[in-house]
N, C-alpha and C positions, 0 to 999 in steps of 0.2 A: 453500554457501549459508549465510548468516548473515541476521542480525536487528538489522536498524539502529534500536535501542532509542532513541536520543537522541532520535528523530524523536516518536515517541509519547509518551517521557515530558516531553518540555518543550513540544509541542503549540505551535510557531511557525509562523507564515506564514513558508515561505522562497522568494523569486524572485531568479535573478541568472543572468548570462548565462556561458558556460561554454564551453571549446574540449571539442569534441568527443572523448572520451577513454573508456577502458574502464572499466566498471565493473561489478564481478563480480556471481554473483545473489544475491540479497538481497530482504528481506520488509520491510512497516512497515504499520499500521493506516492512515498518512496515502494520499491518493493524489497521484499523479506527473503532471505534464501538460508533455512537451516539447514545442517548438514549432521546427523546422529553420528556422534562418536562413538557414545555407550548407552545404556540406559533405552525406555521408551519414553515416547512422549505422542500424546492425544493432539493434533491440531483439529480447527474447526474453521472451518474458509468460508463464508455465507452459509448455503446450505450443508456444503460437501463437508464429511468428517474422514479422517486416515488417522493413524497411527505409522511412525516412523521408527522405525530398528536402525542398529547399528549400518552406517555404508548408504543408509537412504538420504532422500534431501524432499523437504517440504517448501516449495517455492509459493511466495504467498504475490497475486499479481496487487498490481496500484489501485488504491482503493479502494479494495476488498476487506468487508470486514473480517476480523480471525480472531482467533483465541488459541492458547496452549496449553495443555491439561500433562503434568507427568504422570508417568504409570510408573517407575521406576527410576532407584536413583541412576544418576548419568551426566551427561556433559556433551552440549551440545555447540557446533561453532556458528555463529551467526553472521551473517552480512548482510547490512543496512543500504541499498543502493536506492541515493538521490534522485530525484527526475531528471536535474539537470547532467547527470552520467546515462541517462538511457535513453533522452529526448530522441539522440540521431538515430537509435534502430525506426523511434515511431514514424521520421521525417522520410525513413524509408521503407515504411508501411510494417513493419513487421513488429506484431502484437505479443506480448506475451500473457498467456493464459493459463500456463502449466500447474499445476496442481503437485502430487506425488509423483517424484523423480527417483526408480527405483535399479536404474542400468548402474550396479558399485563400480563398475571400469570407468565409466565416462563420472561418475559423481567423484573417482578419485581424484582424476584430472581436473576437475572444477574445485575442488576441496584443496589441491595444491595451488591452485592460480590463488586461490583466495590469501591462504597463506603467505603467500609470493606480496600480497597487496596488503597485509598485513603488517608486513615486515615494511614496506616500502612506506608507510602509514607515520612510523614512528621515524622516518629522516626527511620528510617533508613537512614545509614551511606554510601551504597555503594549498585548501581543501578541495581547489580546484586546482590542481597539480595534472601535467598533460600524462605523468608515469601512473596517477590511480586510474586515470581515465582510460589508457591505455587497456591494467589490468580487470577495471572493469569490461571495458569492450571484448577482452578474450572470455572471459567468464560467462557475460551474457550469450556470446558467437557461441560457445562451445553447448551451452543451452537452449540456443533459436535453431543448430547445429542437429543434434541427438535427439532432440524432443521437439519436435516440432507439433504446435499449438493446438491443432487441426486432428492429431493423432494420440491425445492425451486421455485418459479415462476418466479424471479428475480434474478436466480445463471449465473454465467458465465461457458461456455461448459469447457469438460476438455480439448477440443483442444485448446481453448485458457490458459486457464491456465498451457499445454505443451510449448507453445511459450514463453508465461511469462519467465517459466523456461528456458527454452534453452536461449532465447538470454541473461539472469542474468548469467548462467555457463559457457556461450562462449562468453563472451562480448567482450573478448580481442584477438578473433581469426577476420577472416576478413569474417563479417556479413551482406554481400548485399545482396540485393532483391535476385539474381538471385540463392545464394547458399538458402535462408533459403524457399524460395520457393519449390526446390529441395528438401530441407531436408522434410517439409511435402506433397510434394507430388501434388502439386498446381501449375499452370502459372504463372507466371514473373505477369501477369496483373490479376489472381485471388488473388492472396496471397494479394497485394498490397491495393484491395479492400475489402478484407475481415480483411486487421489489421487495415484499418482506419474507415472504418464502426463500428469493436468493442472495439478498444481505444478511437475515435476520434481526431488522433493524427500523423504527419508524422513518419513512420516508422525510418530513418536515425535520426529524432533527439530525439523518444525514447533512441534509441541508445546508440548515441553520449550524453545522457544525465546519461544515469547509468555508462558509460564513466570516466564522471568528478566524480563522487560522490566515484569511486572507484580510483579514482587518489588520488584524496583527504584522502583518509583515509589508502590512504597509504604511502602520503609525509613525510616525518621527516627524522630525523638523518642525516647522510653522503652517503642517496641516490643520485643520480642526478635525478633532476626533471625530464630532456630530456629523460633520459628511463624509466622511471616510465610511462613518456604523451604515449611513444612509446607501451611498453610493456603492455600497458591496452588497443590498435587498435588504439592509432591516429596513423592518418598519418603522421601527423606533428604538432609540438607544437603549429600552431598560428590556427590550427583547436580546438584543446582544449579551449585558450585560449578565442575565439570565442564563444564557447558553452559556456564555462564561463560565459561570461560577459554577452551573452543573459539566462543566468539562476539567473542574478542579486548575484554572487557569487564574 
């Protein structure tokens, strides 16, 4: 499992259409919305596993770790949506959690908005553009809209999507087992069993992974590195630098 940092730190609207091919599990604050053209394709979202047919869409929430397994060939269209395009649903409380989105009317109309922003993608100048943000806002509205969170068969609870959050707003405070256990209210050995059963992924190097990503986007100028690795919870630079390199960064 790794941590597809470029996603968070350059915060781009990405749409483009793709042969359906492997790709191992991996995290990002953006969320994921396939849409099957043709072909199958296996996702795997923490615990939960679906398969997606033609007309279906596999919404992957912020995150979440996933993976995607072809069963056949095909051609899948993707959209890559930023935090900063979905920050104002969360500002107004509403979560997404969706899983398998299987209604082909309403994925049609979300498959043509995408399209719509697709197109719109390639005559604009600057990636915070208020026309993508626009198209993203219908996109997501049409999906907070049809599928509501609360009523999905393949949504993740809100306790996990409480941990999400907390350990992304306190990444830089000091996050072991034994405090965030505390913090919800769980055993040192239940907590630990219940983040890896629904990430499927060590707890310390979730971590140590949103870690680097927020190092990184925040290096520049006449910082020193050494406090930046410091002041984001490493312990010490050659832990960062560590995580790094097992994050292929």
């Amino acid at each position: 499992m790794y941590y597809e940092s470029k996603r968070d730190i350059l915060q781009n609207l990405h749409i483009r259409h793709q042969k359906n091919h492997l790709v191992e599990m991996h995290l990002h604050q953006a969320i994921e919305i396939h849409y099957g053209e043709s072909g199958l394709s296996h996702f795997t979202c923490g615990r939960i596993e679906y398969d997606i047919a033609p007309g279906e869409i596999a919404f992957i929430p912020s995150c979440i770790p996933h993976a995607r397994t072809p069963l056949s060939d095909g051609i899948c269209l993707t959209c890559i949506i930023p935090y900063t395009f979905f920050k104002v649903f969360e500002d107004k409380g509403i979560s997404f959690t969706q899983g398998k989105l299987t209604d082909r009317k309403v994925n049609q109309e979300i498959r043509d908005t995408i399209l719509k922003a697709e197109e719109a993608l390639e005559g604009v100048h600057s990636p915070s553009s208020l026309l993508l943000q626009g198209y993203t806002a219908v996109i997501l509205g049409l999906i907070a809209e049809y599928y509501p969170s609360g009523n999905s068969n393949t949504n993740f609870s809100a306790l996990m999507i409480e941990i999400i959050k907390y350990i992304w707003n306190h990444s830089k405070e000091d996050l072991s087992l034994n405090h965030l256990a505390e913090q919800f209210g769980y055993s040192r050995y239940y907590f630990s069993n219940l983040f890896h059963e629904y990430f499927n992924c060590n707890l310390n190097s979730y971590i140590n992974q949103i870690r680097v990503t927020k190092v990184l986007s925040e290096t520049g100028g006449n910082r020193n590195m050494t406090d930046v690795i410091l002041e984001n919870g490493f312990r010490s630079p050659s832990v960062f630098y560590q995580t790094k390199r097992k994050m292929g960064l």
